[in-house]
N, C-alpha and C positions, 0 to 999 in steps of 0.2 A: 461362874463369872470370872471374865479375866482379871488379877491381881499381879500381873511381871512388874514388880515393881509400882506399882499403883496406874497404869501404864491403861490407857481408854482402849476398851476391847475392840473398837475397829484399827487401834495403832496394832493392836495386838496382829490381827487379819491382814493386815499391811505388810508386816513380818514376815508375816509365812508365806503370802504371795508374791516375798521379793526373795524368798529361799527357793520357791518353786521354777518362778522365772530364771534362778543363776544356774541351776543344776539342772540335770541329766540321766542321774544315774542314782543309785543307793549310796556311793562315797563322795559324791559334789553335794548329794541333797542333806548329809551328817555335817558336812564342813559348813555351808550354809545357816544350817539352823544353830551350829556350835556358834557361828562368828555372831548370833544374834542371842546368844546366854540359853539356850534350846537344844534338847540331848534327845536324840532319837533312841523310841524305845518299842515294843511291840505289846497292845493292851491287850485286854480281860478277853474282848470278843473278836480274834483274829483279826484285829485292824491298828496300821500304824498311827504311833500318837508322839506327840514332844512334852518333854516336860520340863516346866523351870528350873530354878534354880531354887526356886521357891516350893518347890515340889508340885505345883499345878500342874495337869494334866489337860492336854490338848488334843483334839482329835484333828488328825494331820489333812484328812480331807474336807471337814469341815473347816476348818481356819485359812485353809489355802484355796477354800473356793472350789475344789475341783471335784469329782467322783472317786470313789474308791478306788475301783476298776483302773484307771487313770494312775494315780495312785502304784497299785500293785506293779502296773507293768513299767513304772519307770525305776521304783528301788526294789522289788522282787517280793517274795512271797514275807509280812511278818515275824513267820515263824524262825526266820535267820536271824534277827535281831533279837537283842536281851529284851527281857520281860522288867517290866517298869519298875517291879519290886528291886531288880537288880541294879538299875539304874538310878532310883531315890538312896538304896544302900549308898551306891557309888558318893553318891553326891556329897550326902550326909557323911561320911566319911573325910570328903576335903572339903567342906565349908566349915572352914577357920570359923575361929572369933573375928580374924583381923578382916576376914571377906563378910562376914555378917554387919562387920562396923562399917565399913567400907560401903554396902549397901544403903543401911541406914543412915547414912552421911547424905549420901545423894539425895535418899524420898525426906529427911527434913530438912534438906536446903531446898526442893523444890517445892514443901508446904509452904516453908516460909515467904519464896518467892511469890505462891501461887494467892496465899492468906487473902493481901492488900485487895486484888481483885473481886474473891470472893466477897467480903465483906462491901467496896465497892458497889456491885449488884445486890447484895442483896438490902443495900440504903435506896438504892437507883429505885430495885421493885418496887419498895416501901413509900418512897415519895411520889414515883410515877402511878401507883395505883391509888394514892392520897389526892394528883392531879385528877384523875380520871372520875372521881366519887367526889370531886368539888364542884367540874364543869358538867356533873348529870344534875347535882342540886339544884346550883346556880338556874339550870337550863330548865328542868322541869317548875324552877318559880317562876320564871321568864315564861314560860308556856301557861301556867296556870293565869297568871297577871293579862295575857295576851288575848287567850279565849275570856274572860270578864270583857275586856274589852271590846272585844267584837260581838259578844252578844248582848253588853249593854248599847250598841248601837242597833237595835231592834227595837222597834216599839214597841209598848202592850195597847192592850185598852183598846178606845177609842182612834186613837192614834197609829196602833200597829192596825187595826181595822181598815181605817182610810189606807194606810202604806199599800197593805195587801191588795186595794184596790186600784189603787193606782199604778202598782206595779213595784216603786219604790222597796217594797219587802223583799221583792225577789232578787231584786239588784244589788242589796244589802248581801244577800245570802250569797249570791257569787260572787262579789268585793271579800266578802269573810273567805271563804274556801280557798281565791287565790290567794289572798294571806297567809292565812292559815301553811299552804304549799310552802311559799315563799321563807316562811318562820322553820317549815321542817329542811327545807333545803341550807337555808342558816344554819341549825344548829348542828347537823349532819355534816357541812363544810367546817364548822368549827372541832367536832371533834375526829374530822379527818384530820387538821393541820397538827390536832393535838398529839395525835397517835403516831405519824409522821415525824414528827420533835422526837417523841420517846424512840422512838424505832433509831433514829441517827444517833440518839448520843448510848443507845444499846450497842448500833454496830460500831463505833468507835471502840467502846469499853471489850466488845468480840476480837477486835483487831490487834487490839492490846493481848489480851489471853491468846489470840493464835500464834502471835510473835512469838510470846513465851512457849509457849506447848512446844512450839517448833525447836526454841533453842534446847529447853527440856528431854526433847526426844535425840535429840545429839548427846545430851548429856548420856542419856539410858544405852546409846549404842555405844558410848565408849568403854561405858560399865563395862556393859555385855562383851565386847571384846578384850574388856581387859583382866575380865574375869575365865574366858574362854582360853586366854595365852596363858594366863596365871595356873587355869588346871592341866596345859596339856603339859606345861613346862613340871609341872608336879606328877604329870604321869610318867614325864619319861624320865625324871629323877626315880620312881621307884620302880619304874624298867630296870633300870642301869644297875640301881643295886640288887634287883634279883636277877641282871645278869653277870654281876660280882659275885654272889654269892654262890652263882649255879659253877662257878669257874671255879672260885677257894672249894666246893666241893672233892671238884674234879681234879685238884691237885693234889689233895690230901689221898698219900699213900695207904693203898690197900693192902690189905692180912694176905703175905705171901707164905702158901700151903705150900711151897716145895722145898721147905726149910726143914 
């Protein structure tokens, strides 16, 4: 299951098929997934995958929608890319404390954002599923009160005898039925209106939580890219000094044998 950041596995899918659409090739399709917090790596069963920052692992044709095949022939055989093992080293290696804080800064300011809502919906369930289990009571007493009704206008005896005979019983009986009808189409329009109510002030409470998600997942790109500039700018700091280092080498005077 996707966990980038607590990040909803189709944002996840979203991701990868907006790395797929920006790229080309094996170096547009690493810059892509880099600018989205996602390191291209080569997995277990000769097929390319990404992995967080988080160390999850992603299967790159599956996330992006597309076929293998597809795949292969856009960034090249897996076997040119690092193995995933190499890449979780990598990672684990530059994830500071200060980038792990930095992380968790984000997912508890967007729980906390996120809390009011949840809790919100899950009062909404509680009372909207308390309406629902009032007006089936309510309705089934009303139903029961109803049919007394219309069958104590039957006669017995003597009296429903003579009805029968005169016809009277029967007209009673189709008088009751369209009632009857009439009473289920009632109580059926009454808890469509009901369900209707709850459904609107659900998709309000949806439209709120979309807002947010939406601002949230800006928040999770700026992470990602700013955790992406954060490692390149740290790789090419230890570039620079392994290519200082390879230089102070190359200065340092060598043991002249023709002394």
């Amino acid at each position: 299951m996707a966990q980038h950041v607590g990040v909803d596995p189709r944002e996840m899918k979203q991701l990868f098929r907006e790395a797929w659409e920006q790229s080309d090739d094996a170096k547009s399709m690493k810059a892509a997934l880099a600018d989205k917090g996602l390191y291209f790596a080569k997995g277990d069963r000769r097929a390319h995958v990404a992995i967080d920052i988080h160390g999850m692992i992603y299967s790159l044709s599956k996330w992006a929608g597309v076929r293998a095949k597809e795949v292969k022939a856009r960034v090249g055989d897996p076997q040119d890319s690092q193995s995933v093992a190499e890449v979780l080293d990598w990672l684990k290696s530059r994830k500071t404390d200060q980038v792990k804080d930095y992380i968790q800064q984000i997912k508890d300011k967007h729980d906390h954002e996120m809390q009011p809502l949840k809790d919100e919906l899950a009062q909404m369930v509680t009372t909207q599923r308390g309406e629902r289990m009032h007006v089936r009571v309510e309705q089934e007493k009303r139903w029961m009160a109803d049919t007394k009704a219309r069958s104590d206008r039957l006669n017995k005896g003597l009296r429903g005898l003579f009805d029968r005979l005169t016809g009277s019983h029967q007209r009673t009986i189709k008088t009751n039925e369209r009632e009857a009808l009439r009473c289920h189409w009632r109580d059926q329009e009454q808890r469509n209106r009901l369900i209707q109510s709850q459904m609107r002030k659900r998709q309000d409470l949806q439209t709120h939580a979309k807002t947010l998600k939406l601002k949230q997942r800006k928040d999770r790109d700026l992470l990602a890219r700013n955790i992406a500039t954060y490692l390149k700018r740290l790789q090419i700091s230890v570039d620079s000094q392994h290519r200082s280092l390879a230089r102070e080498r190359n200065r340092r005077p060598g043991l002249d044998l023709g002394r």
